[in-house]
C-alpha positions in Angstrom: -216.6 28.6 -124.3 -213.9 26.2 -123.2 -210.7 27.0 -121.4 -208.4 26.0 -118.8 -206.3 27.7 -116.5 -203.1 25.6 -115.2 -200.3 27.1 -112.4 -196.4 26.2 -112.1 -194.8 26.3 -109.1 -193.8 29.8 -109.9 -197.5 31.1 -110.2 -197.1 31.3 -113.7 -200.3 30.9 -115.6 -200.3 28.3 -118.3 -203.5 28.5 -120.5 -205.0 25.8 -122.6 -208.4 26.4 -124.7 -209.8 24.9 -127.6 -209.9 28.2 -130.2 -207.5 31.7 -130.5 -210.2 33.6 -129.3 -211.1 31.7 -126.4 -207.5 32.0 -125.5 -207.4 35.4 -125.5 -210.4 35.5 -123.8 -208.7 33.3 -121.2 -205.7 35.8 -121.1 -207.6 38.9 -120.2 -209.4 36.8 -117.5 -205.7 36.1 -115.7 -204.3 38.9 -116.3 -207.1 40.7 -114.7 -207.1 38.5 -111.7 -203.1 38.6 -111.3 -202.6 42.6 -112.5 -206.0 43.8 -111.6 -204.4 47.1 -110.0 -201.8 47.6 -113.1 -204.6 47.1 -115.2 -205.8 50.1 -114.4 -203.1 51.8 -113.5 -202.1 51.6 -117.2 -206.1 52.3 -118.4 -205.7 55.4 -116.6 -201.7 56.7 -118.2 -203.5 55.5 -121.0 -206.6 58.1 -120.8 -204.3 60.6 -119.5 -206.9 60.3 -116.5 -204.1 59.2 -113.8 -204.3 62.2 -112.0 -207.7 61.5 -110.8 -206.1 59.2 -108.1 -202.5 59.5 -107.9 -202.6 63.1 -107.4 -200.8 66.2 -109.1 -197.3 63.7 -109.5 -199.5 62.4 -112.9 -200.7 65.9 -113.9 -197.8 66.4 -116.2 -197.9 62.8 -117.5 -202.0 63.3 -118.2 -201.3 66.4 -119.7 -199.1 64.7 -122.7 -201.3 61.9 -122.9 -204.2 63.8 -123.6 -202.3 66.8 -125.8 -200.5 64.3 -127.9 -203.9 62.6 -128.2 -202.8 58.4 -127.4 -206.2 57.6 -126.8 -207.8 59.0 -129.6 -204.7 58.1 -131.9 -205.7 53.9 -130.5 -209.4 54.5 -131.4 -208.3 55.8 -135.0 -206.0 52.6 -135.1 -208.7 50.1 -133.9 -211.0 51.2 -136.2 -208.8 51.1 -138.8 -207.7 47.3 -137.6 -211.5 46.2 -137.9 -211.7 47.4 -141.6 -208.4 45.8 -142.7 -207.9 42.8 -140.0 -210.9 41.8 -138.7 -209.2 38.4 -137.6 -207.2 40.7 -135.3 -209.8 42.8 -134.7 -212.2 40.4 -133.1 -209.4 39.0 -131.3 -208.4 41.9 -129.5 -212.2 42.3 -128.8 -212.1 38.9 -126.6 -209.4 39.8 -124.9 -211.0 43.2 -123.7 -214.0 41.1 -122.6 -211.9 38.4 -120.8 -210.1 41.3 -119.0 -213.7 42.9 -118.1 -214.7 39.7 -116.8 -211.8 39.2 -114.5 -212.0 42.9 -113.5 -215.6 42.5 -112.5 -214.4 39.4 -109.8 -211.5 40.8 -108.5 -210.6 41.5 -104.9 -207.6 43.4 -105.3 -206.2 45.4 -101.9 -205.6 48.5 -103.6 -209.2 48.9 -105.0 -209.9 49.4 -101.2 -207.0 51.6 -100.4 -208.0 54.2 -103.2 -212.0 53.6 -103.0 -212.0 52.7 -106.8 -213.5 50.1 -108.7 -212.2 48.6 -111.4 -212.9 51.1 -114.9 -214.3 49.2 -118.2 -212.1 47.9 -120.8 -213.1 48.9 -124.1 -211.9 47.4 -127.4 -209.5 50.0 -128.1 -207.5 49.9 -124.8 -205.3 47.5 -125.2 -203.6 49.3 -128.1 -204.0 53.3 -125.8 -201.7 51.2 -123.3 -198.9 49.8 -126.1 -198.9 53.2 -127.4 -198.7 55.2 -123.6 -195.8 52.2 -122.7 -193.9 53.0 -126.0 -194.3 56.8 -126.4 -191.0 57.9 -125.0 -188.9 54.9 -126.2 -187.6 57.0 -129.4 -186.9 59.5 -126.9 -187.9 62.7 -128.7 -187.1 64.9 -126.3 -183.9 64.4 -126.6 -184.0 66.4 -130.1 -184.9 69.6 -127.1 -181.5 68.3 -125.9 -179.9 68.6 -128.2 -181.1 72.4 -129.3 -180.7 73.1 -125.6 -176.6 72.4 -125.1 -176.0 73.8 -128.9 -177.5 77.0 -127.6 -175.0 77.3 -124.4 -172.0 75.4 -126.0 -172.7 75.3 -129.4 -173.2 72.3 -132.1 -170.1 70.2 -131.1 -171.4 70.0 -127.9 -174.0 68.0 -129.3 -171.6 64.7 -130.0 -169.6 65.4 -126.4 -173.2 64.3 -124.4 -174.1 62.0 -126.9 -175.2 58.7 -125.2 -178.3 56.9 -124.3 -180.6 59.7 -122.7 -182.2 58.7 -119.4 -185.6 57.9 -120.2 -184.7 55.6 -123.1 -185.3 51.7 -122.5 -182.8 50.1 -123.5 -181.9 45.7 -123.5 -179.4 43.1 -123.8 -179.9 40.4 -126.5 -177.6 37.8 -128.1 -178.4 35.2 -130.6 -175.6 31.8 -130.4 -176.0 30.0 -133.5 -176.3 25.8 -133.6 -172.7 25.6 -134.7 -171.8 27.7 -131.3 -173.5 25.1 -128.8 -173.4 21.9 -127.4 -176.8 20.5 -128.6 -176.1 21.8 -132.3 -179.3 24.2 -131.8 -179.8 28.0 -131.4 -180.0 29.6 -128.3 -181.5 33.3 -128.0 -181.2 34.9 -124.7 -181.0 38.5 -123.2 -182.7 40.7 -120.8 -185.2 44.0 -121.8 -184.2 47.1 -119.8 -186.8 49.3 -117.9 -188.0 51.4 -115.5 -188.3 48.5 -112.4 -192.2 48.2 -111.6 -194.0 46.9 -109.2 -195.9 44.6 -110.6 -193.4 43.9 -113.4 -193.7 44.8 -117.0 -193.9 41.6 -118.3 -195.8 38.8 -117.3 -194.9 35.0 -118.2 -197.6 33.3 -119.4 -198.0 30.4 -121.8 -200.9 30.2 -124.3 -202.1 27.1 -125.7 -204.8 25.6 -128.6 -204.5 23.9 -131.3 -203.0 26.2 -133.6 -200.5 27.2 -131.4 -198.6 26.5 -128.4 -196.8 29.6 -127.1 -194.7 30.6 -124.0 -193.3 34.0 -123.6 -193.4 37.4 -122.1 -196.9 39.0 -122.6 -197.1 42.8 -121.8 -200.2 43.2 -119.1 -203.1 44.4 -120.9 -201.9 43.8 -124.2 -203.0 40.1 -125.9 -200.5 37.5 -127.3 -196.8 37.5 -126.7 -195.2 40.6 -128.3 -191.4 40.7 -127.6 -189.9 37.4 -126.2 -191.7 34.3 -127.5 -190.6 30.5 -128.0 -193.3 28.2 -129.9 -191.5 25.0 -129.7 -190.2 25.2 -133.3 -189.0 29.5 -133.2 -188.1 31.5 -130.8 -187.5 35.2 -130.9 -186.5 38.4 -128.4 -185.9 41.9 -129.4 -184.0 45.0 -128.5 -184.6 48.6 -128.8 -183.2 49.4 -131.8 -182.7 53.1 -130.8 -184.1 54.2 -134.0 -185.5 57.6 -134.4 -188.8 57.7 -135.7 -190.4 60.6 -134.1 -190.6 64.4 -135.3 -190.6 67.5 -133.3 -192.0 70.7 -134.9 -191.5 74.3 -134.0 -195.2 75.6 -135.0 -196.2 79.3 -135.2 -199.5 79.2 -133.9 -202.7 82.5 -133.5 -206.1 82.7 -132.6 -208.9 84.1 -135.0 -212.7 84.2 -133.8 -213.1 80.7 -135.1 -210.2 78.6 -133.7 -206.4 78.4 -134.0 -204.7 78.7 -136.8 -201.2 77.1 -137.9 -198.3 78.3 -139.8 -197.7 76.0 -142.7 -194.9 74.9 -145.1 -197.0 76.9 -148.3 -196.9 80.2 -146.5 -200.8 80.2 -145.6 -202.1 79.8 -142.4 -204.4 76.8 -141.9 -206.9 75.9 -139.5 -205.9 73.3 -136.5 -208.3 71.2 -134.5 -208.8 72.7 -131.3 -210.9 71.7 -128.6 -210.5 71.9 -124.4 -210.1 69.0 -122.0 -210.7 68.5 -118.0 -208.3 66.5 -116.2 -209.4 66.1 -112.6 -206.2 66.2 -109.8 -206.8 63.9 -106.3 -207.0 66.7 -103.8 -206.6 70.3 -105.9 -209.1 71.7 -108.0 -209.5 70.0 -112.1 -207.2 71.6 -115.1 -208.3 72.7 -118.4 -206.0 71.3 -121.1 -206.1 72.8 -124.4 -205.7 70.4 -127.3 -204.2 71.2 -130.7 -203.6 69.5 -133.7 -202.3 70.7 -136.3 -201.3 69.2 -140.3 -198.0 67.9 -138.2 -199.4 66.4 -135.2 -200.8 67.1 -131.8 -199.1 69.9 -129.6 -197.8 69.0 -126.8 -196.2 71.8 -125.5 -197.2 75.7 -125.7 -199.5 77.1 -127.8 -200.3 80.2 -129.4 -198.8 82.4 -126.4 -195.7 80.3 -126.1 -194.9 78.0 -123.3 -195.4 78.6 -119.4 -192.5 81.1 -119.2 -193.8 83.2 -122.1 -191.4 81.5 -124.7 -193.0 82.1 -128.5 -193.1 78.8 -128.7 -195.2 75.9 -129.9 -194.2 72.0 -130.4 -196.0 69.6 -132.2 -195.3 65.9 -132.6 -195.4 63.8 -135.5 -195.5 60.3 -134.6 -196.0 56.8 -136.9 -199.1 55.5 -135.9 -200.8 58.7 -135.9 -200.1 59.4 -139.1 -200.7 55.9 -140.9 -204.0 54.8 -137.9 -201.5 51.5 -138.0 -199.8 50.5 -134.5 -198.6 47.1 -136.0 -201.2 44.6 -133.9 -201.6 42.7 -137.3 -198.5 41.2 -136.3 -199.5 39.6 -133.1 -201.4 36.8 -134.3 -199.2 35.6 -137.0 -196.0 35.7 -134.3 -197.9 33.3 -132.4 -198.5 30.9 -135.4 -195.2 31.1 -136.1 -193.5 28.1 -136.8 -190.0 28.8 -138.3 -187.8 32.2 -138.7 -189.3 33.1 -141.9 -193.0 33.1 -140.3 -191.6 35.6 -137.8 -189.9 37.4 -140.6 -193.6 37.6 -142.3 -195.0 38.6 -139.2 -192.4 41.3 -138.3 -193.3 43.3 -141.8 -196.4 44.3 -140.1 -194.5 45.8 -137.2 -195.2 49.7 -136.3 -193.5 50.7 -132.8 -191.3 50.7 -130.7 -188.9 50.2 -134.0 -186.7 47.1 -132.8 -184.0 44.5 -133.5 -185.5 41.0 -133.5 -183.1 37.6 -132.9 -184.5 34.6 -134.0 -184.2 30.9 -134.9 -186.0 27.7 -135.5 -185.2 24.1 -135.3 -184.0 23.8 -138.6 -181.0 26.5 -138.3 -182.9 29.0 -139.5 -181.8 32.6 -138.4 -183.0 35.6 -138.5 -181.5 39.6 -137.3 -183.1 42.1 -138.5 -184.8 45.6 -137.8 -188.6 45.6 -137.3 -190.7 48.8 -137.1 -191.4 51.8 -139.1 -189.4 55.3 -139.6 -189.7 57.8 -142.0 -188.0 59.1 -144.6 -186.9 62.7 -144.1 -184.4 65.5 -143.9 -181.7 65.2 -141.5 -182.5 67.8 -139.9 -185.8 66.3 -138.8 -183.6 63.5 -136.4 -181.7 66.0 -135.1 -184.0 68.5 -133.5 -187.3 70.9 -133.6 -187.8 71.9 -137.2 -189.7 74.8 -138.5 -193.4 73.7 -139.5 -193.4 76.8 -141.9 -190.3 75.7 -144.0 -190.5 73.8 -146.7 -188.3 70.1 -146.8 -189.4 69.1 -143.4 -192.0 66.7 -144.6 -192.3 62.3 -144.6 -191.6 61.1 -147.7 -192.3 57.6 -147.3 -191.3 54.6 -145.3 -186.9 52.7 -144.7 -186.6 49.2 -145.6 -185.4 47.8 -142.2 -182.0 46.8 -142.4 -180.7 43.1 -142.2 -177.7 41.8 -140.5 -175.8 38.2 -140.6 -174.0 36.8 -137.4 -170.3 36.9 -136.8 -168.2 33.9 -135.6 -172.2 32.5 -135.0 -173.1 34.9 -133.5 -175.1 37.8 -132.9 -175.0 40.6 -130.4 -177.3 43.4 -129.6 -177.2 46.0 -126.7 -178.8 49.2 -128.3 -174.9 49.7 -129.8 -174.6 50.8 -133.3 -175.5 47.7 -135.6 -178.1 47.3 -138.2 -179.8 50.2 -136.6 -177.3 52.7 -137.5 -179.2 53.8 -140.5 -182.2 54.9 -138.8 -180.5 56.6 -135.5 -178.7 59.5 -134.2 -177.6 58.1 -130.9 -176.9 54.8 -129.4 -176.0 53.5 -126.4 -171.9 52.9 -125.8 -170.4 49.7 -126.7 -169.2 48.5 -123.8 -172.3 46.0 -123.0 -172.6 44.6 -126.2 -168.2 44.4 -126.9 -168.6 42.6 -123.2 -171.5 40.0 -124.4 -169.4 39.4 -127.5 -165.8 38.9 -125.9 -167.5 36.3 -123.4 -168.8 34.8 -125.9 -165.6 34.3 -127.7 -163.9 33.0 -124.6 -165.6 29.1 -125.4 -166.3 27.3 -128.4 -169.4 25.5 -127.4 -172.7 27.4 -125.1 -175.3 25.5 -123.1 -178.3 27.7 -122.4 -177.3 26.8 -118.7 -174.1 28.7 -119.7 -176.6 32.2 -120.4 -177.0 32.9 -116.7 -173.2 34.0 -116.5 -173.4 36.8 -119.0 -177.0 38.0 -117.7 -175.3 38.6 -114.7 -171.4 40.1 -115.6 -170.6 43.2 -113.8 -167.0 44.1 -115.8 -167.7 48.3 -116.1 -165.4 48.9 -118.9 -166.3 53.0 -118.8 -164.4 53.2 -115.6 -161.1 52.9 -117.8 -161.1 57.6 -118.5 -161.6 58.3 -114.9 -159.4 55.9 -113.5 -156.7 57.2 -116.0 -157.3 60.3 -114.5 -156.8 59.6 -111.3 -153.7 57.2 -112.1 -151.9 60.5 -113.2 -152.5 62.7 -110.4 -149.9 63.5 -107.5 -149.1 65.4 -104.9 -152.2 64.2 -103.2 -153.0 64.1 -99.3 -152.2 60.6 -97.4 -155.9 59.7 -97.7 -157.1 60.3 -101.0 -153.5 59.0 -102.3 -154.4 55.8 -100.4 -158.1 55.8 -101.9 -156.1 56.2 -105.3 -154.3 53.3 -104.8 -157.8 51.6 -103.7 -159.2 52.0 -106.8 -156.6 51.8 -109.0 -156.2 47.8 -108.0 -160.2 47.9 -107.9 -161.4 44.7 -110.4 -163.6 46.9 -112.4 -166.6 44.6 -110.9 -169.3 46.8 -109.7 -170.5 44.0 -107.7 -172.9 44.5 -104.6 -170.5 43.4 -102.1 -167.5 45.5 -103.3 -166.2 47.8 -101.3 -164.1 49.0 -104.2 -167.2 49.7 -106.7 -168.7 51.8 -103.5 -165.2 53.9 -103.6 -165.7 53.8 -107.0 -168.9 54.9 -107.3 -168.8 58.0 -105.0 -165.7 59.6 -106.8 -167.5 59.2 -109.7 -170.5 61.0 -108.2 -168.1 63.3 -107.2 -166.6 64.2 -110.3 -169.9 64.6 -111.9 -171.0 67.2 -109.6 -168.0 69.1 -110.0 -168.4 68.8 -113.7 -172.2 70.0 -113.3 -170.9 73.3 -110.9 -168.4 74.7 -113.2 -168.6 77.6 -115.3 -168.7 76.4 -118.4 -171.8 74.0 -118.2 -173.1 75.6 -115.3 -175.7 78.0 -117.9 -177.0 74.8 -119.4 -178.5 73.6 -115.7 -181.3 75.8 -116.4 -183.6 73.5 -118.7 -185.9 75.5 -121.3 -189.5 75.4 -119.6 -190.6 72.4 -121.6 -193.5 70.3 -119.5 -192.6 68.4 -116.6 -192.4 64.6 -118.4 -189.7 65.8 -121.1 -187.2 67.0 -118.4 -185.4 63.7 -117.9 -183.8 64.4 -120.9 -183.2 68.3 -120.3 -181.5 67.8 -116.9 -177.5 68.2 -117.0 -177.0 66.1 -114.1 -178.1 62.9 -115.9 -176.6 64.3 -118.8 -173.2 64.8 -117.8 -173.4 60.9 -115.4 -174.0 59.0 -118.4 -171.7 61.2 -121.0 -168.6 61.2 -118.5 -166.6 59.4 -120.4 -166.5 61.2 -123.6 -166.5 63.9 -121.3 -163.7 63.0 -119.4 -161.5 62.5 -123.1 -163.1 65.2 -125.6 -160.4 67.0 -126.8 -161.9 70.1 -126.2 -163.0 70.5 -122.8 -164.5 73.5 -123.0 -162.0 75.4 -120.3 -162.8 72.7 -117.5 -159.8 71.3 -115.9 -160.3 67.8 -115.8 -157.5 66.3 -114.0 -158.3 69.1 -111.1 -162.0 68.0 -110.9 -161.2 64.4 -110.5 -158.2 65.7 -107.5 -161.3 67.4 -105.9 -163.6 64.7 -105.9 -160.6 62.2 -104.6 -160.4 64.4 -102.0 -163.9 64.8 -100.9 -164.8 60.8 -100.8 -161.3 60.7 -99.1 -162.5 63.1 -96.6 -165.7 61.6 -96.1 -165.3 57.5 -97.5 -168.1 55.1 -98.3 -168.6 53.0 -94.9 -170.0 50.0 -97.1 -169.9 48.4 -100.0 -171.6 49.0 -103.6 -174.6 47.0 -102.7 -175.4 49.5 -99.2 -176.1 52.4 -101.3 -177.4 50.7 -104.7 -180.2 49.7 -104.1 -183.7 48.7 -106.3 -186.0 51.8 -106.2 -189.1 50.3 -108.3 -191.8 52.5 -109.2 -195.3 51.7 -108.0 -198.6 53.7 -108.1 -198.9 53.2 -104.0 -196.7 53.8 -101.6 -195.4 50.6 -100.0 -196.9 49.3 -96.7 -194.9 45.9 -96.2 -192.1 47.8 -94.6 -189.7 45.2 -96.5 -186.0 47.0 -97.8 -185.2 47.3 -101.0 -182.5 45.1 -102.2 -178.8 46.0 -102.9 -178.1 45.5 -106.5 -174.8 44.6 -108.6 -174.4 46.3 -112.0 -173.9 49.4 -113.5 -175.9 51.4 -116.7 -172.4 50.2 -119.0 -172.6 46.7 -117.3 -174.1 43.6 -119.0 -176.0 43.7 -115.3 -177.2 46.5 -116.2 -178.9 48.3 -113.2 -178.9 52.1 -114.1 -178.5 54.9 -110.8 -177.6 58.3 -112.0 -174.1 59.6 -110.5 -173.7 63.0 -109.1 -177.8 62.3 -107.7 -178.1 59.1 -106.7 -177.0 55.3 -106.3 -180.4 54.1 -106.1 -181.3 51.9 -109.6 -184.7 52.2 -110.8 -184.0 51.1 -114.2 -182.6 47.4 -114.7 -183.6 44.0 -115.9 -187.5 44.1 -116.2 -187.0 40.3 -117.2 -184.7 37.9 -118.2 -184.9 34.8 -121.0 -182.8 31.9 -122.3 -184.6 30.7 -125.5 -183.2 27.0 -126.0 -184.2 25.6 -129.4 -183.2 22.1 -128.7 -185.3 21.6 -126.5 -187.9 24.2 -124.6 -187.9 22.9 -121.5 -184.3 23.5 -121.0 -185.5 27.0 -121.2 -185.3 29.4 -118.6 -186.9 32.7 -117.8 -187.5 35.5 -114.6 -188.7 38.6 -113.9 -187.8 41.2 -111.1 -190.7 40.5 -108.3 -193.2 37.5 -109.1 -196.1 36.6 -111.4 -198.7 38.1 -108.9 -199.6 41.5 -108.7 -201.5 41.1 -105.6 -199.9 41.8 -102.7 -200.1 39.3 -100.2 -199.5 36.4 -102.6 -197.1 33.6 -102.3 -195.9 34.9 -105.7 -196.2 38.6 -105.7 -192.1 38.7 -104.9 -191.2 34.9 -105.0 -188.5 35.2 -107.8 -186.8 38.4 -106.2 -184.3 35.8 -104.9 -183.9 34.1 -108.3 -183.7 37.6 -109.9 -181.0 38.9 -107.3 -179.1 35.5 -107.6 -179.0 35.4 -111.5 -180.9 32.4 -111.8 -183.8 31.3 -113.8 -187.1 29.6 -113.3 -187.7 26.9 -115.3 -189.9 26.9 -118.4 -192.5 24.4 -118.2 -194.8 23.4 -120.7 -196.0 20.2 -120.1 -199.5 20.2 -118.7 -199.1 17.1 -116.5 -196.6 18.7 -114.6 -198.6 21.9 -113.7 -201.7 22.5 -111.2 -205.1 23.2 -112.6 -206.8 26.4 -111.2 -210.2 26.6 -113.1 -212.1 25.2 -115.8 -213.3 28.9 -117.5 
C-alpha cells in the first residue's frame, strides 16, 4: 500500500497514492482522523441508533430511520452494487477500511465526553449516511402540508403558502460561459445551502493517482467528490433541483393472527413485512418501534390503529432507491475520471438522489446544464399529496428523461427557481436569488473568478418590495411608528449585518408574521395533524406563513385578514419597543452540533436573508437566529485551477482544539476564499500511509 498525505495552510488534506483504491483507502483514513466524532455521529442517524447517546432529542429522528428502513434499504443497494459494479464495489470497501483504520487511532475529545468508542464501519455505511443526509431533500412532508391547509382553507390555499418549505436544502449556482470572461474560459461558482454544522458538511480534500487528479468537496463518510469537483480539465457543482420524487401513501392497515395485512390497489388484502425494533434512549428506558412494509414502501407513520392521537391513519413511503436497490454510487468513480463535460454527462446517467441540476465545463468550451437524478412517472396526484394505497392509478410507471437546458447571454443561473426542473416539481423556491445572480451578472461584460466573491456575498432582499408597499400606504400613524415608516421606507433593501435598517426591518416583519399567524382565519391551521416529531418543520404555520409572506401579503383573496391593519399593528409594536442594534445583533449563526458547546466563544452576526444571494435563512415571527446558510462556497476557474477558490463555514478540522477546526470562520464571514492549491511542492507532508 502506498499513499501520502500532504497539508495546506488551511488544514486541507491533499492526498496522493499510486492506485484508486489506495486513495480511497487514504480518504477514509483522513476523514476519520479530521471527522472522527461526525463520523459517527452520522453512523448513528444512519442506524437510526442516535438516541443511544444524544438522548430522547434523536428519538423521533431514530424512529424514521429505522421505520422507513435507510439502513436496510443501503444494504439492499450495496449488494446490489457488488453484483453489477464491482469496480465500485471494492472501492467503496477500501474506503470503509481506511475510515476503520483512522477510527481505531483516533483521539477525539468527544469520545471522552460521551464514554464512547468509535463504532465499526461496515461496507454498506457509507451509502446508510448519503441516503439519511438526502432523505428529506424532496421534502415529502410537505405533500402533509399541503393536505393539512386544504383541509382548513381549502385547495387554493395550497398555491398562497407555496414556497420553499423549511427543511428543504436549497443552493446557489451559476455557470459564466468563456465568451463571458476575461481569460476566454468557463467559470462555475455558487454556494450549497444547509442546515450550518459543526463540523461542516463538506470537507475539501483533493485526491490524487494516476488516473486522476481531483479537488472538490467530499461529503464525510462518503468516498470521492460527489457535488463540487474540478479535475484540471472539468469542473462541475450542482443544485437541488427541487424535484419531487418521493410518494406518500395513505395505507389501510389490520392485524390477523399471522401479521399485518395491507389494503391494496386490486381490492385484496396482502400481507406486509412486519417485524419489532429496540431503540435505546440516553437516560429513559428503550422504545419498541414497530416496522412495516408494505407493496408501497416502509411506514413511517401510524399503523393499524392510526397515529398517536387515534387518527385511522397509516403512511407509507415510496422512495427511489428502495424500489430500484440503486442509490446512483456507480457514478462516483467515473466523475472523478472525468476529463471533459461529456464524461460528466456519462457519469451523471447513473445518478439516483438527491435529483439535481449539474453546471459544468471543460477546457475546450464544452458546457453542460442539465437535470441529474431519478423520478417517477405517475399520476399527478401522487406530487401533490397522500394518495390512497387502495385505489387504482397511484402506481410508478417508469422513469423522466432529465431535462436539458442551454445558457442565456452565456450564461447559466440556478437557485432552486423554476428552470429545467419545472417538469419534475410542484414547488420551487422564489426567484428573487436567482433574477439577483442573473442581473449582476448582466451588469459587466467580462468575469474574473476573483469577480465571484461579490455575488456569493450580495445582500439585495428583493421580497421586502409587498410589505414595504404596505407600509408606504398607511397613515394616520403615531409620531413613532410614522418615523420608523419613514426609516424603512429609505432602508437600501441590504439586509446587511451592520444595518440598523434591516434590524427595523426585520422585526416588523416578525411582527407582521405573528399577527398573520394569531388571526382567525389561519389560526385553526396552527394545530399540525399528529404526524411524528421529524415531519413537523413542514406542518408548522409559523415557518409557513415567514417564508410565504409575500404572496401572502398580495393574494388576491386574503381570506378576511386585513392586511394593511396587520402591518399598522406591527409598525406599532417595533415602534413601541425598537431594535437597539443592528441586523447583525440579533442574526446570528446558530449551527447544529451533537454536543453542546464548551469554548464559550459567541456566535457570529450574519448578513443575508432566506431571498438573499447571502442566503442565511432565520424564520420571522420565531426567530432571527440563521441556522441554515452557506455550508460551502466554490469558484471553479477553468483557465486555470489554481486561480480557484473555495471555503466552508468553520475549518477543515473537526477536532476541537485545532488550529483549523474554525480558522476560515473569518474568511467565511468576510466573503473571501481560500485558495485552491494543487501543487504538491507547495504543501506540507503529514505521513507516508
Amino acid at each position: 500500500m502506498s499513499a501520502e498525505t500532504y497539508r495546506d495552510a488551511w488544514g486541507i488534506p491533499h492526498l496522493r497514492a499510486a492506485t484508486a483504491g489506495e486513495l480511497a483507502r487514504a480518504q477514509g483514513r483522513v476523514t476519520a482522523r479530521d471527522r472522527a466524532w461526525q463520523l459517527e455521529v452520522e453512523r448513528h442517524r444512519a442506524q437510526g441508533t442516535s438516541a443511544s447517546f444524544l438522548g430522547p432529542g434523536a428519538l423521533s429522528w431514530d424512529r424514521l430511520a429505522r421505520r422507513a428502513r435507510l439502513a436496510d434499504t443501503a444494504r439492499r443497494c450495496f449488494a446490489a452494487l457488488e453484483d453489477e459494479d464491482p469496480e465500485t464495489a471494492a472501492w467503496v470497501r477500501e474506503y470503509t477500511d481506511g475510515v476503520n483504520e483512522g477510527l481505531a487511532a483516533c483521539d477525539a475529545p468527544e469520545f471522552a465526553r460521551t464514554g464512547l468508542a468509535p463504532g465499526r464501519w461496515e461496507p454498506w455505511t457509507p451509502l446508510a449516511v448519503w441516503l439519511a443526509t438526502h432523505i428529506l431533500f424532496a421534502g415529502f412532508p410537505a405533500k402533509l402540508w399541503r393536505e393539512h391547509i386544504t383541509a382548513h382553507l381549502g385547495p387554493d390555499a395550497v398555491a398562497l403558502f407555496a414556497t420553499d418549505g423549511p427543511g428543504t436544502a436549497g443552493s446557489n449556482g451559476w455557470l459564466v460561459s468563456g465568451e463571458r470572461t476575461v481569460t476566454g474560459h468557463a467559470i462555475v461558482a455558487g454556494d450549497p445551502h444547509r442546515f450550518i454544522e459543526e463540523p461542516g458538511v463538506y470537507q475539501q480534500i483533493h485526491l490524487s493517482c494516476p488516473e486522476f487528479d481531483v479537488v472538490g468537496l467530499a461529503v464525510p463518510g462518503v468516498p470521492g467528490i460527489a457535488h463540487f469537483g474540478h479535475t484540471g480539465t472539468v469542473a462541475w457543482a450542482i443544485t437541488n433541483a427541487m424535484a419531487d420524487y418521493q410518494d406518500l401513501y395513505r395505507e389501510r392497515l389490520r392485524r390477523t393472527g399471522a401479521g399485518v395485512e395491507a389494503l391494496g390497489p386490486d381490492g385484496t388484502w396482502h400481507r406486509a413485512a412486519r417485524h419489532t425494533e429496540t431503540i435505546h434512549v440516553a437516560g429513559e428506558d428503550s422504545v419498541e418501534v414497530e416496522v412495516i412494509e408494505t407493496d408501497r414502501g416502509p411506514v413511517i407513520a401510524g399503523g393499524p390503529e392510526g397515529l398517536d392521537d387515534g387518527t385511522p391513519a397509516a403512511l407509507s413511503l415510496r422512495y427511489p432507491p428502495r424500489v430500484t436497490a440503486d442509490l446512483g454510487f456507480g457514478a462516483l468513480l467515473p466523475l472523478l475520471r472525468a476529463r471533459r463535460v461529456a464524461d460528466v454527462d456519462r457519469a451523471l446517467d447513473a445518478w439516483a438522489e438527491p435529483v439535481n441540476v449539474v453546471q459544468a465545463a471543460d477546457t475546450e468550451g464544452g458546457l453542460l446544464h442539465r437535470v441529474a437524478g431519478r423520478v417517477p412517472v405517475r399520476a399527478t396526484a401522487n406530487r401533490l399529496r397522500p394518495v390512497p394505497a387502495w385505489e387504482p392509478g397511484h402506481e410508478w410507471t417508469g422513469w423522466h428523461t432529465p431535462p436539458r437546458a442551454g445558457l442565456t447571454d452565456g450564461v447559466a443561473v440556478m437557485a432552486n427557481q423554476r428552470g429545467p426542473a419545472t417538469p419534475l416539481g410542484v414547488e420551487f423556491a422564489p426567484p428573487h436569488r436567482a433574477d439577483r445572480i442573473a442581473a449582476l451578472l448582466a451588469g459587466k461584460e467580462r468575469w474574473s473568478a476573483a469577480d465571484m466573491p461579490a455575488l456569493h456575498t450580495d445582500t439585495h432582499l428583493a421580497s421586502a418590495g409587498p410589505l414595504l408597499d404596505l407600509v408606504t400606504a398607511l397613515d394616520g400613524l403615531s409620531p413613532g411608528a410614522a418615523a420608523l415608516r419613514d426609516r424603512l421606507l429609505a432602508w437600501d433593501r441590504h439586509m446587511d449585518a451592520d444595518s440598523a435598517g434591516a434590524a427595523a426591518y426585520a422585526a416588523v416583519r416578525g411582527a407582521v408574521v405573528r399577527h398573520l399567524v394569531a388571526h382567525p382565519a389561519l389560526a385553526p391551521a396552527a394545530v399540525p395533524p399528529a404526524y411524528p416529531e421529524v415531519l413537523q418543520p413542514w406542518l408548522a404555520l409559523v415557518p409557513r406563513i415567514a417564508y410565504a409572506l409575500e404572496h401572502l401579503l398580495r393574494a388576491e383573496d386574503p381570506y378576511g385578514i386585513d392586511r394593511a391593519e396587520a402591518v399598522r399593528a406591527a409598525l406599532e409594536e417595533v415602534a413601541a419597543e425598537p431594535p437597539a442594534g443592528t441586523w447583525g445583533d440579533t442574526h446570528r449563526l446558530a449551527p447544529w452540533r451533537a454536543l453542546p458547546d464548551t469554548s464559550g466563544s459567541p456566535e457570529p452576526g450574519l448578513s443575508g436573508d432566506h431571498d438573499c444571494v447571502l442566503c442565511t435563512s432565520a424564520v420571522p415571527g420565531l426567530t432571527d437566529r440563521a441556522a441554515r446558510g452557506p455550508a460551502a462556497r466554490y469558484v471553479w476557474d477553468l483557465a486555470d485551477r489554481r486561480r480557484s477558490g473555495w471555503v466552508v463555514p468553520h475549518g477543515a478540522s473537526g477536532v476541537p482544539g485545532s488550529p483549523h477546526h474554525r480558522d476560515q470562520q473569518p474568511l467565511w464571514l468576510g466573503g473571501e476564499l481560500a485558495p485552491v492549491v494543487t501543487d504538491f511542492d507547495r504543501l506540507t507532508k503529514e505521513t507516508d500511509d
